[in-house]
N, C-alpha and C positions, 0 to 999 in steps of 0.2 A: 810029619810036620814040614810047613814050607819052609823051605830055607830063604829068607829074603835078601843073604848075600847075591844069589842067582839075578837078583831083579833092580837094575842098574836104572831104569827110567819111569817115572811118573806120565800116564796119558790122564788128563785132564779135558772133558769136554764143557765147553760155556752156553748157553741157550737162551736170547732174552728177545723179547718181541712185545711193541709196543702198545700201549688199550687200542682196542678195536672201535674205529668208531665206524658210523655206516658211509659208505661210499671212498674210503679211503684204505689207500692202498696197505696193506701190512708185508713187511720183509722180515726174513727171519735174520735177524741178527748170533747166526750159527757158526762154534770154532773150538775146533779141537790140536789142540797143543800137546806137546811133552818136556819134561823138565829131569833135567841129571839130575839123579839122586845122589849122595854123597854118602861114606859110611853113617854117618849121625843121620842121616833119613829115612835110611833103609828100614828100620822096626820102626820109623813111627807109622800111628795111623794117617790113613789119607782123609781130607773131604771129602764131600759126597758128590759122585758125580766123575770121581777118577780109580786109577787102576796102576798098582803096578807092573814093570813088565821091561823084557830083558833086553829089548830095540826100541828107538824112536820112532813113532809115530810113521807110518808109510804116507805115501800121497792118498790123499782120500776124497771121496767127494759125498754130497747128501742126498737123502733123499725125506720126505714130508709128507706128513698127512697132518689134514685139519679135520678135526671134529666140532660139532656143534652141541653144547648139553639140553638138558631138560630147563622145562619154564618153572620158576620158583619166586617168591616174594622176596624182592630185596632188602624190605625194610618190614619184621612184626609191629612195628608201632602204628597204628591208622590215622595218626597226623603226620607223618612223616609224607613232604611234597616226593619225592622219589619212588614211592610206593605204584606211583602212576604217570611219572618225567623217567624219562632215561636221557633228555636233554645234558650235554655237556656243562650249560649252566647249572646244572642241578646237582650234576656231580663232582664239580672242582672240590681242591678244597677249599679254595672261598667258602662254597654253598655248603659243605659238610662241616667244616671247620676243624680242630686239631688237630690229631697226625692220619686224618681219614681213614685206620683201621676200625672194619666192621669187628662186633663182639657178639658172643653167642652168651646165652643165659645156661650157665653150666649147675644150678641150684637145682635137685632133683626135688628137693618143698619146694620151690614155686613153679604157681602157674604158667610163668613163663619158659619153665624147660627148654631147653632144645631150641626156641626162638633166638633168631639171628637179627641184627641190628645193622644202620649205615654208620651210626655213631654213638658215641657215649651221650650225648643230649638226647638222642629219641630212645637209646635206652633206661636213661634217667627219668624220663617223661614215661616208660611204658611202665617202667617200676611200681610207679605209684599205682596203677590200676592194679599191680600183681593179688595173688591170694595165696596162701599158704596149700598145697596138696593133702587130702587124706593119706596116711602114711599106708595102708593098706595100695592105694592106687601109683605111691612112691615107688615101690620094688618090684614093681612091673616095668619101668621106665630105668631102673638104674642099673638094670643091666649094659647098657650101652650109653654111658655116659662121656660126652663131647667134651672135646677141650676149646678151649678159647683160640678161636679165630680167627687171623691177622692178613689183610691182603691190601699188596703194595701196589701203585700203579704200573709196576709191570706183572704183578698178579703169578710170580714162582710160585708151585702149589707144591710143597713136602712130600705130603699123601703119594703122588702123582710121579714125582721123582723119583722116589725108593725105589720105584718098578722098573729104574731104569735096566736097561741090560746092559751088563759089563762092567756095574760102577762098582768099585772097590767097598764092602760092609752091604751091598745091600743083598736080596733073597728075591731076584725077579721070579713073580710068581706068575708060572705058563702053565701051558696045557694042562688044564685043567686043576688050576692052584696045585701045582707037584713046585714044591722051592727050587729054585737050582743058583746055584753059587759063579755059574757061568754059561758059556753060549756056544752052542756051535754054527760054525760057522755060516752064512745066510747070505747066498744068492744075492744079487744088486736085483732090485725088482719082485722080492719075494717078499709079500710083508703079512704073509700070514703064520708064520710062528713066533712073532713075537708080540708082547702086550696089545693086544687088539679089544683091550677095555673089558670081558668077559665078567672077569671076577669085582672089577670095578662096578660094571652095573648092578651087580650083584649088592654090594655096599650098598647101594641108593638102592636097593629095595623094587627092582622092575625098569626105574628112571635110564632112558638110553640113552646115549651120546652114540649121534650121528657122521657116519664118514662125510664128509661133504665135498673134501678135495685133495688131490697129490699133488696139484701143485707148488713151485715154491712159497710165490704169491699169492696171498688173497684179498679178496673186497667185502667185507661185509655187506648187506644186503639189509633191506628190511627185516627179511624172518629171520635176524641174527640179534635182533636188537633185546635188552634184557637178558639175554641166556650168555654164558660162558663159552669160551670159545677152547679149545685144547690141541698144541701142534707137539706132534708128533717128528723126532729129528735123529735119521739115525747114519752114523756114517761106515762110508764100505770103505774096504781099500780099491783104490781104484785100479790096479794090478788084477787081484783074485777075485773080487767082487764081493771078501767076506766081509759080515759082519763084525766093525771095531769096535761101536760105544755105540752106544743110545740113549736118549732123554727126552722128558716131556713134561711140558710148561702146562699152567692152565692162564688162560686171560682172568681179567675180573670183565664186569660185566660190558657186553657191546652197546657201548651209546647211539645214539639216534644221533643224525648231523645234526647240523646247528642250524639254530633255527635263523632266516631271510636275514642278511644282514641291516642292521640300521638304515631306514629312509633318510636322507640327506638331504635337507629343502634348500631353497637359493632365494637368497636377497635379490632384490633387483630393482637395478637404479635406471632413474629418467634419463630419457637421451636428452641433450642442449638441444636446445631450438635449432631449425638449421643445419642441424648434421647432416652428411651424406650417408645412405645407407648401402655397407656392402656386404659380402659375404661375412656370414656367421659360424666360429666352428666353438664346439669344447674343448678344454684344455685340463690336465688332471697331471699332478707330480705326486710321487707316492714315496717316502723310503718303503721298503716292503720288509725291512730285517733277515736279513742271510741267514742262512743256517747254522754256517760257522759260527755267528757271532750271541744265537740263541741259545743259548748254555744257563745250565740249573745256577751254577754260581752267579751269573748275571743277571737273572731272573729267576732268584731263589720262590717268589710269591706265586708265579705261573708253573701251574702244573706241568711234570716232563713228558707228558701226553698230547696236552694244547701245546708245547711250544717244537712239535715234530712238523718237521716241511709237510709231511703227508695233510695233516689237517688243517696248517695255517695257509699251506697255496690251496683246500676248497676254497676257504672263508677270502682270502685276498682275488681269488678268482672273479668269486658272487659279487664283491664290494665293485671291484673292476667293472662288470656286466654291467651293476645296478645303474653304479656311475656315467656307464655311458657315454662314454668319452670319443670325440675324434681325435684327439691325439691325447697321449699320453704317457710322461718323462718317468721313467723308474727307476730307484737307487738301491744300493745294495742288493742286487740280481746276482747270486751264485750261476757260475761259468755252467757248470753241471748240471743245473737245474733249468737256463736259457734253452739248454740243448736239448735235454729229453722232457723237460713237462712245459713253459712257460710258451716259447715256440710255437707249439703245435696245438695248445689251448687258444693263445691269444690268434692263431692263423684261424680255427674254427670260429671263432667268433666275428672274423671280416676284417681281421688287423694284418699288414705289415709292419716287421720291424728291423734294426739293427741293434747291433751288442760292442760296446765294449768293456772290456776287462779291465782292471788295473792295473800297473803293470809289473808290480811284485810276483815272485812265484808262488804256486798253489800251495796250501799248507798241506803240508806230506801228501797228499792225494792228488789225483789228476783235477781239474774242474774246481778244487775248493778253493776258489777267490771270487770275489764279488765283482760288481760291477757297474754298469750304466746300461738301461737298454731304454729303449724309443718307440712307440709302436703310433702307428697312422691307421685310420680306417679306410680300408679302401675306395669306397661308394664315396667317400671325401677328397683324399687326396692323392697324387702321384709323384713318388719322390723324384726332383730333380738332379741333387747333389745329396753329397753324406761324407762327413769327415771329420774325426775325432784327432782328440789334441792329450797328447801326453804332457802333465806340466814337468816329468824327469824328464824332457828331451829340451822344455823351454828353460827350464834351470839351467844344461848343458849348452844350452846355444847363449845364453847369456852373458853366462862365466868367461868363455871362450872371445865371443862375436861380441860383445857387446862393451862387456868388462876386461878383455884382453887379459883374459888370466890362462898361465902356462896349465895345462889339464893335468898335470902330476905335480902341482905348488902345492904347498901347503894351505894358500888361502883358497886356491880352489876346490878342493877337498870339502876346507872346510864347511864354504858355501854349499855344496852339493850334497852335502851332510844333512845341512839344515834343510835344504826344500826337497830335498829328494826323498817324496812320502807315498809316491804312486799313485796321485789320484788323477783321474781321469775326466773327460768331458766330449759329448758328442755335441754334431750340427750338422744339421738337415735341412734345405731346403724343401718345400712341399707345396706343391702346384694343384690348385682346385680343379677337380675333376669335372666340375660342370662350372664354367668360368662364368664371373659375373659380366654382362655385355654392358656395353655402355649405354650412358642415360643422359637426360637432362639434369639430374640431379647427379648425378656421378658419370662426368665425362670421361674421364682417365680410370676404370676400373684396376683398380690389384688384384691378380691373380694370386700370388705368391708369399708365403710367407716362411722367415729363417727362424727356425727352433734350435734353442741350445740347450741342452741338460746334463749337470753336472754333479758332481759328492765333492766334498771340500774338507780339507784335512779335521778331522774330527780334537782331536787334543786340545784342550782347553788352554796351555801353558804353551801352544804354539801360533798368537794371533798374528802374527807378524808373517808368518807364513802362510795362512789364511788369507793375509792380508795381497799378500805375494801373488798368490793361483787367483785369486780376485780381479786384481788388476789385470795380469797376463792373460786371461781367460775374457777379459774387456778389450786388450790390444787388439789379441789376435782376432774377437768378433768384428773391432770395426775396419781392419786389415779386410777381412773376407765381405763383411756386407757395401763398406763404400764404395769396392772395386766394382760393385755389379749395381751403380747405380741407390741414391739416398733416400728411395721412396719403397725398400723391403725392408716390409713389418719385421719385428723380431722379439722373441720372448724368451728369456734365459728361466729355465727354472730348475728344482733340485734342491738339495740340504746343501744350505753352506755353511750346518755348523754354526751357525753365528746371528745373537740375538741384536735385537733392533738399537741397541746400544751400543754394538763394535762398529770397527772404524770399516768395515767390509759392508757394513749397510750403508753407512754415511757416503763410500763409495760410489756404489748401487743406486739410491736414492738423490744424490747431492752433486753427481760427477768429481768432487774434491773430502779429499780429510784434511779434518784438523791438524797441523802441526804440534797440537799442544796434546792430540789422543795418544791416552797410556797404549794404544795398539802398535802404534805408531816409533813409542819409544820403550823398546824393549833392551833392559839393561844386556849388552854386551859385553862379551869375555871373552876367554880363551875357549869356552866351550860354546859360546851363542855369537858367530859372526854376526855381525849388519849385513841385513841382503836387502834392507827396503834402499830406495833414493829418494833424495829428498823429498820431502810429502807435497811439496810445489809440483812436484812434476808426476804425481802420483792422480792421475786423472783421467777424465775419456772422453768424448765427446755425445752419447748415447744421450737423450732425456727419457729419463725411467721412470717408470710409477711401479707400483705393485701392487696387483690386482686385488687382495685383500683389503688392503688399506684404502685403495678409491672407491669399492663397493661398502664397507664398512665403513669406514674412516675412523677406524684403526687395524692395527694388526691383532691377529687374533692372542685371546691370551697364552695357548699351547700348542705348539703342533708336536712336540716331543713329550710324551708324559708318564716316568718311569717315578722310581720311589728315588733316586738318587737325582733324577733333572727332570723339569718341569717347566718347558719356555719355548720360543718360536724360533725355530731351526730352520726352515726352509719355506718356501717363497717361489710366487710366480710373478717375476718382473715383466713388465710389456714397455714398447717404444711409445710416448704417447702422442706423436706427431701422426701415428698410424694404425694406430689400435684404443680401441677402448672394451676395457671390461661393462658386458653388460649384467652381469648376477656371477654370485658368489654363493658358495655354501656353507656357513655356516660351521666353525666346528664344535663339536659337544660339548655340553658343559660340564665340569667335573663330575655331577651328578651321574649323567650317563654313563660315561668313560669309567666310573668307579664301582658302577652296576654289578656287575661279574666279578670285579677283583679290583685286588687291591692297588695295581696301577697298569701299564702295557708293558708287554702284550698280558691278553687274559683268552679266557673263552670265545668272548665275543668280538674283543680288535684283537687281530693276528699278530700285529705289526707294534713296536713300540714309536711309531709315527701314526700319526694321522694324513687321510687322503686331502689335501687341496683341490680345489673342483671348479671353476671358473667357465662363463661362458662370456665371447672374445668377441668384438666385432672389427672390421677391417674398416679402416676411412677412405674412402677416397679423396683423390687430388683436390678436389675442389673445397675442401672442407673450409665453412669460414673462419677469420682467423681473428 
């Protein structure tokens, strides 16, 4: 008998890997730990999946294989839309509804035996057709009677697991289904003695699941679509090369992409009489929703499948293309994500761009912070200048330079406290690539026009500081555009957080705030310094329109549309002495937007924002007045 005083540590291996959907990347999310047992540990049983054992965990590395299963009906019921959609919209649970476990018909009297379901409605719905079995044709069938069910959207198969090798209670059956309660040791690179499906195919009755890959990564494909996917994960030491643990997931079923994103049509408004005509470009601001911040608890509605980077930057990719944009301001842009997918996507497509970060630190990880990035098409434009603005540096220059505060006072502190929220803003000058020559109609052609794009402190219970980065984010544009001359265009756009009612639109919109706006008079304490100045002096000299509202004439009712907020967050401002919006797009009507789920992100918006899409025209000098 073992003695389990002998065995001082628990190995634990973890294994999860997200629905596969087609064209998107999957990672194995693979990790094996160890844990000190304690005497009171030591006889209990373990879960499944671990082992005890008398050292920790050595250094170990993986290796993987993916299979691909047999084709099978997803849904017995023949009203069921899924039966012939492997579409993500068809498969959320929007579109399934409850807690999206499939159910098998475990009744050896009914007809419906053995028949698997997408949900309890179409099996409710198949029910009624059912019929009772001749009892004679019953005990043929109840030999091998199914249990019920259940698969999650990460799709852990039990069956599947038990086989693991190494895991504490289970009987990995090998060579030739002979049981064995453990493993010898197994070469790095040798993966033919262990569960290589055999006895598995055997269960399904002929049905084979195909090797397809040893890579870590995989891409589903078309002939992946509908069939189950199965990774195979097993870890060596990396010293000896043996075999430590092993485990294998099954997917639920591989979705087909998503289908073209939404056509986005454009208003479009008459010129005045008399205008000059100059160059024309697009302009597009987008939050796109970081990773970090797309979490099940924040978006308990949206599937943890639809809200993985892999599939929301397809879909934000195609919206992008569709869009068509020459320039175009992006917010909440993960550090990690600019650098290995966003970059090199938006390069393939004819864009340059810049990035900046926030300038808080990564959340535990390298890369996981958001950001600001900017992208130009190149057949459009050539950047001249590029220079982004930290408002923690304009706080600190304020406090100091401005406000003569000692930088270890107490009030300065406390000031710095208040604005110092890390948000960020770029500005780029960008030079037309094929310049417009002069005319009779437009003597004095503009070449050039200054882009700003910014994220503006989100916190609802922080307008004052909104209010703050608003203004200073306004100085220092007209610091930089009146030095080079009063006649470059300029367009500030981005989430500022702040609906057409805060004192940061009236800003934007009006050059001045009311002295009497609740933004304005935010009750202070010991804990909430005053950092605004008097709202007299709270002003700029820009004349702003915004391009939704002059194509519209009004602003839209959402650009932000979750189950908790629901209102116009962000905005593409233009100089109107030198620019004019000639068409706008339009955003969805609830109707659309609530198609797929039940608010954003869903299936079909990526993004808990909606895109802004404007097309801009330049004025020239001569414009009448």
């Amino acid at each position: 008998m073992m003695n389990t005083k002998e065995y001082s540590y628990s190995w634990h291996l973890s294994l999860r890997v997200d629905r596969p959907v087609e064209g998107c990347t999957m990672r194995p999310h693979a990790y094996m730990y160890g844990k000190k047992l304690d005497d009171r540990e030591a006889d209990k049983p373990l879960p499944p999946h671990s082992k005890k054992m008398r050292e920790p965990p050595p250094n170990h590395e993986f290796s993987y294989r993916w299979f691909r299963g047999p084709t099978h009906d997803p849904c017995a019921y023949e009203g069921c839309p899924r039966r012939n959609s492997f579409s993500p919209h068809d498969w959320s649970l929007h579109a399934i509804g409850g807690s999206g476990c499939s159910l098998q018909c475990v009744s050896t009297q009914s007809s419906l035996f053995k028949c698997t379901f997408c949900n309890s409605n179409c099996f409710v719905s198949a029910w009624k057709t059912q019929y009772t079995v001749p009892r004679d044709m019953q005990q043929q069938s109840r030999n091998n009677t199914p249990i019920r069910q259940r698969s999650g959207s990460t799709g852990s198969n039990d069956n599947d697991d038990a086989r693991s090798v190494g895991s504490s209670g289970s009987m990995g059956r090998m060579n030739g289904g002979k049981a064995s309660a453990s493993t010898p040791g197994t070469p790095r690179g040798y993966v033919g003695g262990y569960n290589t499906f055999g006895d598995y195919n055997a269960d399904l009755k002929g049905e084979e699941w195909i090797e397809i890959s040893r890579d870590q990564i995989y891409i589903a494909g078309p002939e992946d679509v509908g069939r189950k996917l199965k990774l195979e994960a097993a870890a060596y030491s990396s010293e000896t090369g043996e075999l430590l643990m092993h485990r294998v997931v099954k997917t639920d079923l591989v979705l087909s992409r998503a289908p073209d994103p939404l056509k986005r049509s454009f208003v479009t408004t008459k010129a005045p009489s008399g205008a000059s005509g100059g160059a024309r470009f697009r302009i597009a601001t987008y939050n796109v929703l970081a990773e970090i911040y797309a979490t099940q608890q924040q978006y308990p509605y949206c599937d943890l499948w639809a809200l993985s980077w892999e599939y929301r930057f397809q879909n934000i990719m195609r919206e992008i293309i569709d869009a068509s944009p020459d320039v175009i301001c992006l917010q909440e842009v993960q550090a990690d994500h600019y650098e290995n997918h966003l970059y090199a996507a938006m390069s393939d497509q004819g864009f340059e761009g810049v990035y900046k970060q926030k300038t808080r630190q990564s959340m535990g990880l390298a890369g996981k912070v958001d950001g600001c990035a900017l992208f130009w098409r190149r057949t459009k434009f050539h950047l001249v200048e590029s220079y982004s603005i930290e408002f923690n540096e304009l706080a600190q220059r304020q406090a100091t330079q401005v406000l003569g505060l000692s930088s270890r006072s107490e009030e300065a502190v406390s000031f710095l406290n208040r604005l110092s929220k890390d948000n960020v803003a770029q500005l780029v000058v960008l030079e037309l690539a094929q310049p417009t020559h002069a005319s009779r109609a437009n003597r004095d052609p503009i070449n050039q026009v200054c882009i700003a794009n910014t994220h503006l402190y989100s916190n609802k219970d922080f307008p004052d500081v909104k209010l703050w980065q608003a203004w200073q984010l306004l100085q220092e544009l007209e610091n930089f555009v009146l030095s080079r001359g009063t006649n470059l265009p300029l367009m500030i756009c981005g989430d500022f957080n702040s609906t057409p009612d805060t004192a940061v639109y009236d800003l934007l919109a009006r050059q001045t705030v009311h002295p009497g706006h609740p933004d304005v008079n935010v009750t202070v304490g010991d804990d909430v310094p005053n950092v605004l100045p008097d709202p007299m002096n709270i002003t700029h000299s820009f004349q702003l329109g915004s391009a939704y509202q002059t194509v519209l004439g009004e602003e839209p009712v959402q650009t932000n549309y979750t189950t908790n907020f629901k209102g116009v967050l962000d905005y593409a401002w233009y100089s109107v002495q030198n620019l004019r919006p000639i068409s706008a797009a339009p955003i969805p009507d609830e109707g659309i937007l609530t198609r797929h789920g039940e608010a954003l992100p869903s299936t079909e918006f990526s993004s808990d924002h909606i895109m802004l899409i404007s097309d801009m025209q330049i004025l020239g000098n001569s414009r009448p007045s």
